[in-house]
Every structure is written in C-alpha cells, then in structure tokens.
DRENTORKOL-3810 file (N, C-alpha, C; in nm, 4 decimals):
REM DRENTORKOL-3810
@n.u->-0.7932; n.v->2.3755; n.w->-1.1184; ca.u->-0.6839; ca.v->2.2796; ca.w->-1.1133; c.u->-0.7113; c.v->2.1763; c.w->-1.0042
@n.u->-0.7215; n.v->2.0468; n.w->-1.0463; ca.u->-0.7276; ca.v->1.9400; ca.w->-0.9651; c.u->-0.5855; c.v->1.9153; c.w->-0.8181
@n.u->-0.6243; n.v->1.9850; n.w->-0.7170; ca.u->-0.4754; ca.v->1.9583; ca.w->-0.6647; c.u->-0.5082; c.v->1.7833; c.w->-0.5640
@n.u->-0.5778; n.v->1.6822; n.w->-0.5959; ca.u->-0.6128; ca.v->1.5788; ca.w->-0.5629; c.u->-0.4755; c.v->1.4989; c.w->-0.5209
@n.u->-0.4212; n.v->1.4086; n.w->-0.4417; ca.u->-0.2839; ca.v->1.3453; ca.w->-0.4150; c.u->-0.3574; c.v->1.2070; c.w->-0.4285
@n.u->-0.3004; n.v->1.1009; n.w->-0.5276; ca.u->-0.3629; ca.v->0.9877; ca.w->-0.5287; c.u->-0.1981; c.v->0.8932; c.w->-0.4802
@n.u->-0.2504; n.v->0.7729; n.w->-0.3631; ca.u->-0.0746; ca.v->0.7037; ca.w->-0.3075; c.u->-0.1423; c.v->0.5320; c.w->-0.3560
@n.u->-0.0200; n.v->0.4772; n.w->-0.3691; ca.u->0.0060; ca.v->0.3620; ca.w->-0.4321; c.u->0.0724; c.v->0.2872; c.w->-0.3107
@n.u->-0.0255; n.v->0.1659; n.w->-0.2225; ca.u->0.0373; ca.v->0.1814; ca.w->-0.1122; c.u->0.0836; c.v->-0.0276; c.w->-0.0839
@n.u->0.1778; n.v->-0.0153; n.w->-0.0104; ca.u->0.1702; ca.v->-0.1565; ca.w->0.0066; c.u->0.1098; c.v->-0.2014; c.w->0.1560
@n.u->0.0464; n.v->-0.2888; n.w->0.1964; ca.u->0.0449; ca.v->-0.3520; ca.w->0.3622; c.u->0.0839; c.v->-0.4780; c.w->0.3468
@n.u->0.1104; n.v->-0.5249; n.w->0.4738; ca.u->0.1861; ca.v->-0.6456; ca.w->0.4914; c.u->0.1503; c.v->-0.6607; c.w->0.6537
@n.u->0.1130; n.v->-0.8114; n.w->0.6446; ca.u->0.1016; ca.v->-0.8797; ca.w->0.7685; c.u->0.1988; c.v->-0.8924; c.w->0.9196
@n.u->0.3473; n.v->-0.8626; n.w->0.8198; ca.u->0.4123; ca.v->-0.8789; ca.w->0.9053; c.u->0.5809; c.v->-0.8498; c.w->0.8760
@n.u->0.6601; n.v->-0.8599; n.w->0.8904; ca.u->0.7959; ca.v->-0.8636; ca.w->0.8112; c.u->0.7878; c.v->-0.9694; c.w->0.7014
@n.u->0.8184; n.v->-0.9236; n.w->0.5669; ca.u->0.8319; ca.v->-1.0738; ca.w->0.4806; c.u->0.7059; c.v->-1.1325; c.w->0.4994
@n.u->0.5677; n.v->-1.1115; n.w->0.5080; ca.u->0.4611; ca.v->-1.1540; ca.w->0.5635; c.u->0.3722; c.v->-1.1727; c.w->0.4157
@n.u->0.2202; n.v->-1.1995; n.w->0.4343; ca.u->0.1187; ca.v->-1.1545; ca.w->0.2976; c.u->0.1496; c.v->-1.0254; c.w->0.2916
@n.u->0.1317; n.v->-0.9852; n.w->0.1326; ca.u->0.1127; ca.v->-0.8818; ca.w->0.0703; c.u->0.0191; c.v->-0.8007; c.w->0.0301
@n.u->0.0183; n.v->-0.6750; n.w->0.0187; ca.u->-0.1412; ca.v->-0.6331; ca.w->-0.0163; c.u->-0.1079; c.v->-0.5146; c.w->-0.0873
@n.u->-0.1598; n.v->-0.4386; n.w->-0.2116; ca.u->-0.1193; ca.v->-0.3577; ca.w->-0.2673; c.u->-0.2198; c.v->-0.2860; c.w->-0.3603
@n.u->-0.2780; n.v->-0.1498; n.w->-0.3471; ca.u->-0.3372; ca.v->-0.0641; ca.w->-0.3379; c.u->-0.3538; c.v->0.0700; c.w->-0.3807
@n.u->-0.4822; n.v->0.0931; n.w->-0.4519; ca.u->-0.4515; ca.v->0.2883; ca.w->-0.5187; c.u->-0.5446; c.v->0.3405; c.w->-0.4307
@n.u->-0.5457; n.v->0.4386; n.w->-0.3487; ca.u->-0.6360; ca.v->0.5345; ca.w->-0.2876; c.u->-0.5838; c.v->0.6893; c.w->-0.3088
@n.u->-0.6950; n.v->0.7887; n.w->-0.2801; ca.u->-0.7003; ca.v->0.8898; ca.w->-0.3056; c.u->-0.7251; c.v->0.9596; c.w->-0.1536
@n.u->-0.7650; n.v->0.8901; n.w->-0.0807; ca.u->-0.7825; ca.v->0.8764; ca.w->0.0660; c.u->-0.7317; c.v->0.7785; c.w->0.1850
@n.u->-0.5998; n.v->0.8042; n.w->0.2201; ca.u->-0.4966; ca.v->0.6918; ca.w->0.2299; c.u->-0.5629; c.v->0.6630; c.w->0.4280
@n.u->-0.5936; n.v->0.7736; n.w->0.4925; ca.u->-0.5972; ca.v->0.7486; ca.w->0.6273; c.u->-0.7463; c.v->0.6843; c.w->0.6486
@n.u->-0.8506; n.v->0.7719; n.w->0.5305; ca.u->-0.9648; ca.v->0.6170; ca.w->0.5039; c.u->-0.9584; c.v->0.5201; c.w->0.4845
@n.u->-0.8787; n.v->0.4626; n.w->0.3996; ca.u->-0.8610; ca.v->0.3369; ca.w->0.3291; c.u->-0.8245; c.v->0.2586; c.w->0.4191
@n.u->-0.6792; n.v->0.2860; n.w->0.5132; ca.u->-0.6207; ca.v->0.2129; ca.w->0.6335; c.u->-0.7538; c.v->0.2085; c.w->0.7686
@n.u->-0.7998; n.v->0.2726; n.w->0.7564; ca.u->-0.9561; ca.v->0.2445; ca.w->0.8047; c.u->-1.0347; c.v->0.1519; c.w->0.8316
@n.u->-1.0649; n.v->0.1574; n.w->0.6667; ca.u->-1.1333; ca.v->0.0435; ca.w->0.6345; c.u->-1.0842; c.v->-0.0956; c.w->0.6632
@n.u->-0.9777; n.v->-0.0632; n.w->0.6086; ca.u->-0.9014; ca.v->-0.1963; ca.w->0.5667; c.u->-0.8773; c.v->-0.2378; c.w->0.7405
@n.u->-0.8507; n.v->-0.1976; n.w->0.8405; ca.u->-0.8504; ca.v->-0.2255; ca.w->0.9859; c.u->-0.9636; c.v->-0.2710; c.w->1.0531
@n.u->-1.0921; n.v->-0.2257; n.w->0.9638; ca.u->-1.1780; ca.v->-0.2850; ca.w->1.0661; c.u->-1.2430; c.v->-0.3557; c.w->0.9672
@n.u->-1.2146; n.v->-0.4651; n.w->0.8614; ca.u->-1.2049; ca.v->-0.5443; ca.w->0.7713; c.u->-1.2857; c.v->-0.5487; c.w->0.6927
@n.u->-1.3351; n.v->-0.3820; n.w->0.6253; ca.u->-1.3960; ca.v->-0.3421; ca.w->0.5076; c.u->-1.3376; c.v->-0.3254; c.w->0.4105
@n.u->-1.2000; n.v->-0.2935; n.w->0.3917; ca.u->-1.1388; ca.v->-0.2397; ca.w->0.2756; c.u->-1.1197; c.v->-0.3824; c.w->0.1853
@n.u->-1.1100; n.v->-0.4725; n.w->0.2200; ca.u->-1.0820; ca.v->-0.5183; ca.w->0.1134; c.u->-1.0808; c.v->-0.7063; c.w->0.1635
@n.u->-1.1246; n.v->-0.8065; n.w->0.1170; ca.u->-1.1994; ca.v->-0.9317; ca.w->0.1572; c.u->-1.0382; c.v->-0.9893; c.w->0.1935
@n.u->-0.9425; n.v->-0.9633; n.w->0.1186; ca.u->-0.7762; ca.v->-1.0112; ca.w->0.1264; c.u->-0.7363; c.v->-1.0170; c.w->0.1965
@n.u->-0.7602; n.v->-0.8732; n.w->0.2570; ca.u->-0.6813; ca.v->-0.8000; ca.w->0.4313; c.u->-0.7519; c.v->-0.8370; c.w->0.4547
@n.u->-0.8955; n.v->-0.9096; n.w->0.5024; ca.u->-0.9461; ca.v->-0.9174; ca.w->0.5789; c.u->-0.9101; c.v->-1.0384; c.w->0.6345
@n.u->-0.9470; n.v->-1.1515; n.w->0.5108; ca.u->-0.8784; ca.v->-1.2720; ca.w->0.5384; c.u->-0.7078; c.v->-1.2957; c.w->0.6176
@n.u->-0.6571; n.v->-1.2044; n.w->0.5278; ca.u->-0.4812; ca.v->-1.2417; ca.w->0.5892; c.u->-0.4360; c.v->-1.1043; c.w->0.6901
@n.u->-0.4720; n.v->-1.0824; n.w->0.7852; ca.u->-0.4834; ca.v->-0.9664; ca.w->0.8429; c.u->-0.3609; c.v->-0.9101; c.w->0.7801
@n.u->-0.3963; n.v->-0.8129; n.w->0.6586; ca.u->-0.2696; ca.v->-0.7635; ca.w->0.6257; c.u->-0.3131; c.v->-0.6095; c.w->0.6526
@n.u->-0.2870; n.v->-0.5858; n.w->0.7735; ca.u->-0.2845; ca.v->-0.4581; ca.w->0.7947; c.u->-0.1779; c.v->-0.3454; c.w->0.8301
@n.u->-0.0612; n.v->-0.3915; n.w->0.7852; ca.u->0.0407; ca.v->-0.2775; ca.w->0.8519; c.u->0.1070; c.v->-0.2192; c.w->0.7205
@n.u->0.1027; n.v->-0.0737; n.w->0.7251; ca.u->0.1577; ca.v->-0.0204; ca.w->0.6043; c.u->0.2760; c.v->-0.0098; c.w->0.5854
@n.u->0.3524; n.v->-0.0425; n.w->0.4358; ca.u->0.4933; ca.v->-0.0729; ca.w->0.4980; c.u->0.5287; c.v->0.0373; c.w->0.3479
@n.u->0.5007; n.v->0.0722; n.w->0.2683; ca.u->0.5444; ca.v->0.1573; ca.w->0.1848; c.u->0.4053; c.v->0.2345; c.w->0.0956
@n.u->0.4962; n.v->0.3552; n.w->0.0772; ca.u->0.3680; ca.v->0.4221; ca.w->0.0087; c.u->0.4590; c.v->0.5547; c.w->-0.0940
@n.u->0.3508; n.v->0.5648; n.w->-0.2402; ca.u->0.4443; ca.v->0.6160; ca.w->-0.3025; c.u->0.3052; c.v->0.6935; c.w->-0.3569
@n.u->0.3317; n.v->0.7988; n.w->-0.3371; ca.u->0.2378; ca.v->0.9617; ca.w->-0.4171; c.u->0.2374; c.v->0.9764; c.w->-0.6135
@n.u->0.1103; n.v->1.0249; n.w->-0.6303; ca.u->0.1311; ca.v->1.0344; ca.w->-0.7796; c.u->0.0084; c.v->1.1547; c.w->-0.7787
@n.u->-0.0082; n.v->1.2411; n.w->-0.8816; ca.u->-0.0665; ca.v->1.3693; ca.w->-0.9201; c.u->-0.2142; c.v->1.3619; c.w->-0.9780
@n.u->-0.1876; n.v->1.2218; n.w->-1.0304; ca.u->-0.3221; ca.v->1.1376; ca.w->-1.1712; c.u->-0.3242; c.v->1.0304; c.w->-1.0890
@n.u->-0.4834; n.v->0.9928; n.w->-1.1188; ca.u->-0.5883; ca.v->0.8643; ca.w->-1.1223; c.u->-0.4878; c.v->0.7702; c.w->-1.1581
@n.u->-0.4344; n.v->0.7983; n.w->-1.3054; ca.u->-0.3710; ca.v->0.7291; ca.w->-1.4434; c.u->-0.2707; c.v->0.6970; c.w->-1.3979
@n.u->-0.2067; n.v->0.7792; n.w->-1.3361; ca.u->-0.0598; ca.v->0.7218; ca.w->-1.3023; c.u->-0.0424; c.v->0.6102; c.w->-1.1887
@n.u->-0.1457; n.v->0.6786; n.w->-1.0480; ca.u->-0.1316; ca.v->0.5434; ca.w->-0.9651; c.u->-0.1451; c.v->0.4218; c.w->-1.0065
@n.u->-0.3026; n.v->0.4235; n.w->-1.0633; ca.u->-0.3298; ca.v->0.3156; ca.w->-1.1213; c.u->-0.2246; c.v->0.2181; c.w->-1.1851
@n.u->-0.2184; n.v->0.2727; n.w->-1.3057; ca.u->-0.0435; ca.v->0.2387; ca.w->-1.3791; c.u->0.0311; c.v->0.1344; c.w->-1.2685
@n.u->0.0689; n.v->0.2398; n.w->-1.1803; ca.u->0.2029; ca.v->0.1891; ca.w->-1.1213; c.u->0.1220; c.v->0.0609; c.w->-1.0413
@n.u->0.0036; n.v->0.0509; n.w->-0.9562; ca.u->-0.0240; ca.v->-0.0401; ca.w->-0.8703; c.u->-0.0339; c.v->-0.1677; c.w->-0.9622
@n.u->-0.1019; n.v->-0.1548; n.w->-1.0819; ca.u->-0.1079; ca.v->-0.2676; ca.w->-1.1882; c.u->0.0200; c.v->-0.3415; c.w->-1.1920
@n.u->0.1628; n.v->-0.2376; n.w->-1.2299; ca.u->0.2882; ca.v->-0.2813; ca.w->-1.2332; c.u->0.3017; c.v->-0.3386; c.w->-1.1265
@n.u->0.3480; n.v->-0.3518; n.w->-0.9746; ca.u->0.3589; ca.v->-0.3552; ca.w->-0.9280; c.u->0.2721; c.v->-0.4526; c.w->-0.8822
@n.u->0.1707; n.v->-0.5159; n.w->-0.8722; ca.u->0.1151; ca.v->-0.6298; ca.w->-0.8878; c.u->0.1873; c.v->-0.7222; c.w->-0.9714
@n.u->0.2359; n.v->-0.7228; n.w->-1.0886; ca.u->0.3272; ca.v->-0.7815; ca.w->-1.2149; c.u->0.4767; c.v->-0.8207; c.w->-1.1121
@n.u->0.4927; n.v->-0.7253; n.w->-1.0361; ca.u->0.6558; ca.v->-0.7781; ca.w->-1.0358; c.u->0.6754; c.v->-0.9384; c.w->-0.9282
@n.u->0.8030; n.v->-0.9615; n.w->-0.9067; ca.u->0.8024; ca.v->-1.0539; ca.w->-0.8585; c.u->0.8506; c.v->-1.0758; c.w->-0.7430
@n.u->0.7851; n.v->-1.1403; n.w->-0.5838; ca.u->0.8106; ca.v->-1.0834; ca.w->-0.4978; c.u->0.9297; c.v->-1.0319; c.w->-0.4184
@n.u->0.9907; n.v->-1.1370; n.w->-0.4346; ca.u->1.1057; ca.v->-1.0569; ca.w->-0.3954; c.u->1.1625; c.v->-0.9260; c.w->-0.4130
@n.u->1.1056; n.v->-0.8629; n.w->-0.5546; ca.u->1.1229; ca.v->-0.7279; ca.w->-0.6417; c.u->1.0681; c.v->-0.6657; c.w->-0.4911
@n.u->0.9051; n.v->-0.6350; n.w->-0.5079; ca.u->0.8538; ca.v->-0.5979; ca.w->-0.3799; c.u->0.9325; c.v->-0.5535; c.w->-0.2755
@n.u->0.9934; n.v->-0.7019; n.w->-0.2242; ca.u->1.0412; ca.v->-0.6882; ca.w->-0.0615; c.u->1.1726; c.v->-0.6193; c.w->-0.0638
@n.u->1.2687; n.v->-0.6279; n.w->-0.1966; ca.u->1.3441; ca.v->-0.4935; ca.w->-0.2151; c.u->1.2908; c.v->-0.3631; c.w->-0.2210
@n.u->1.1871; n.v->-0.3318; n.w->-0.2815; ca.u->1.1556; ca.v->-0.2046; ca.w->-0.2962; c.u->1.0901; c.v->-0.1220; c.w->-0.1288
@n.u->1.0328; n.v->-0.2402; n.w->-0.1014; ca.u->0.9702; ca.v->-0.1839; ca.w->0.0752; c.u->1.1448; c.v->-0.1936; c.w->0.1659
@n.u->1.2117; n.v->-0.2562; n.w->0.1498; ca.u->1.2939; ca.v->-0.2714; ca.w->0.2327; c.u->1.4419; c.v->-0.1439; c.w->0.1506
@n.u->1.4043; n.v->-0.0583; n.w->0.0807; ca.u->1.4536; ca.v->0.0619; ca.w->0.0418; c.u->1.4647; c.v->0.1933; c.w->0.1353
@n.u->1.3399; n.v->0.1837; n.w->0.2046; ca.u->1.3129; ca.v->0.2890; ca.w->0.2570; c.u->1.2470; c.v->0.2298; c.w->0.3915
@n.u->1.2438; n.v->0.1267; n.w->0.3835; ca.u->1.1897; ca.v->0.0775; ca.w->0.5105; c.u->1.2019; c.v->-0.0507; c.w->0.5538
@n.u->1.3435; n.v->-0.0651; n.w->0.6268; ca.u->1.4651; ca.v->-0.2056; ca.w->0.5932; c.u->1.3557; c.v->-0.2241; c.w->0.7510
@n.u->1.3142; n.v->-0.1844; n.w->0.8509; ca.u->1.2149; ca.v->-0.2778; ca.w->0.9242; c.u->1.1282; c.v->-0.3222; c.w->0.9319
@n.u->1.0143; n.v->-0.2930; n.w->0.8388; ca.u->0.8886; ca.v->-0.2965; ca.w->0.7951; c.u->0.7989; c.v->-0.2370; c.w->0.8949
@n.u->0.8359; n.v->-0.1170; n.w->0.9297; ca.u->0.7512; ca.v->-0.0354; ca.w->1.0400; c.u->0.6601; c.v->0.0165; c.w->1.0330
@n.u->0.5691; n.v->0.0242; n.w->1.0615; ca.u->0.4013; ca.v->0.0331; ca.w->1.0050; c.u->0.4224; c.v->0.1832; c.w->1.0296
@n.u->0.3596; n.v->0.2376; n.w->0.8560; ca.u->0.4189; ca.v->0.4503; ca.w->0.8082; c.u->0.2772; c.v->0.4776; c.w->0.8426
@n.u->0.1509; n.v->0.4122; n.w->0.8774; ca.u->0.0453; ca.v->0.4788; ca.w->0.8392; c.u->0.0494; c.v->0.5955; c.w->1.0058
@n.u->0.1196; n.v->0.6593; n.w->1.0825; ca.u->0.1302; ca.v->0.7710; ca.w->1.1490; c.u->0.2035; c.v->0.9048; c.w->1.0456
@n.u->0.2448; n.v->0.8630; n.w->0.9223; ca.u->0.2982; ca.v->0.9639; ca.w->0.9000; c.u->0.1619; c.v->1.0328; c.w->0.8412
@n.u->0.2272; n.v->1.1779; n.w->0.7580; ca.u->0.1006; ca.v->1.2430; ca.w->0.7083; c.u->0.0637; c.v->1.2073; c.w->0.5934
END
C-alpha cells in the first residue's frame, strides 16, 4: 500500500502579493528549493516565497487535479480560499 502524502500548495510574496501554486510530494524540499531559487524560475523571479496555504491529497491524480483547478480560478477566488484559514497570510511552512 502506497502510504505516499502528495500537498497542493500556494506561496505568495507577500499579503495580496504574486502568486505561486504547486503539487509536491515533498513539501519541506520543495520550500527548499524554491528559497534558494531552484524550485521554480517564477519564485525565483517574483520572490514568491512564503507559504500561505496547503491542502493534502492520497493520489498523484488528485493533487494534480486540484492544482490544475486552481490555477483556472479567479484571483480573488484564491485570496478567499488562503484567507479561510489563514486571514494573515502567515508563512505555514513551520508546520509539519
């Protein structure tokens, strides 16, 4: 049985800042990378490094899915959905 945790994650530059949005399977690598401006040419350019929401899935298939969606919506959608659970935009990447 695959017990693998794949997260669907957002970063942001700042409050209301650039956006950045993401599937990893290795979330404390990825914020890694993405910090010392490997993960990704975007963040690198718009220092979007602070994690402001992150949402768990079981399947490849499903993150994927959702990050695609979620690319689709429109931003403001976004800045409701981060500001759900995280009305300051307080950078989560200390949690586990």
């Amino acid at each position: 049985m695959d017990a693998a945790v794949y997260y669907v994650y957002i970063l942001a530059s700042r409050r209301h800042g650039t956006l950045y949005i993401g599937v990893t399977n290795d979330l404390r690598n990825r914020l890694t990378l993405h910090r010392a401006g490997r993960g990704s040419q975007f963040v690198k350019k718009y220092g979007v490094t602070r994690l402001v929401y992150v949402e768990v899935y079981a399947s490849p298939q499903e993150a994927i899915a959702r990050e695609k969606a979620l690319k689709e919506w429109r931003r403001d959608w976004k800045i409701r959905l981060i500001e759900q659970d995280n009305p300051e935009w307080n950078d989560l990447s200390h949690l586990p």
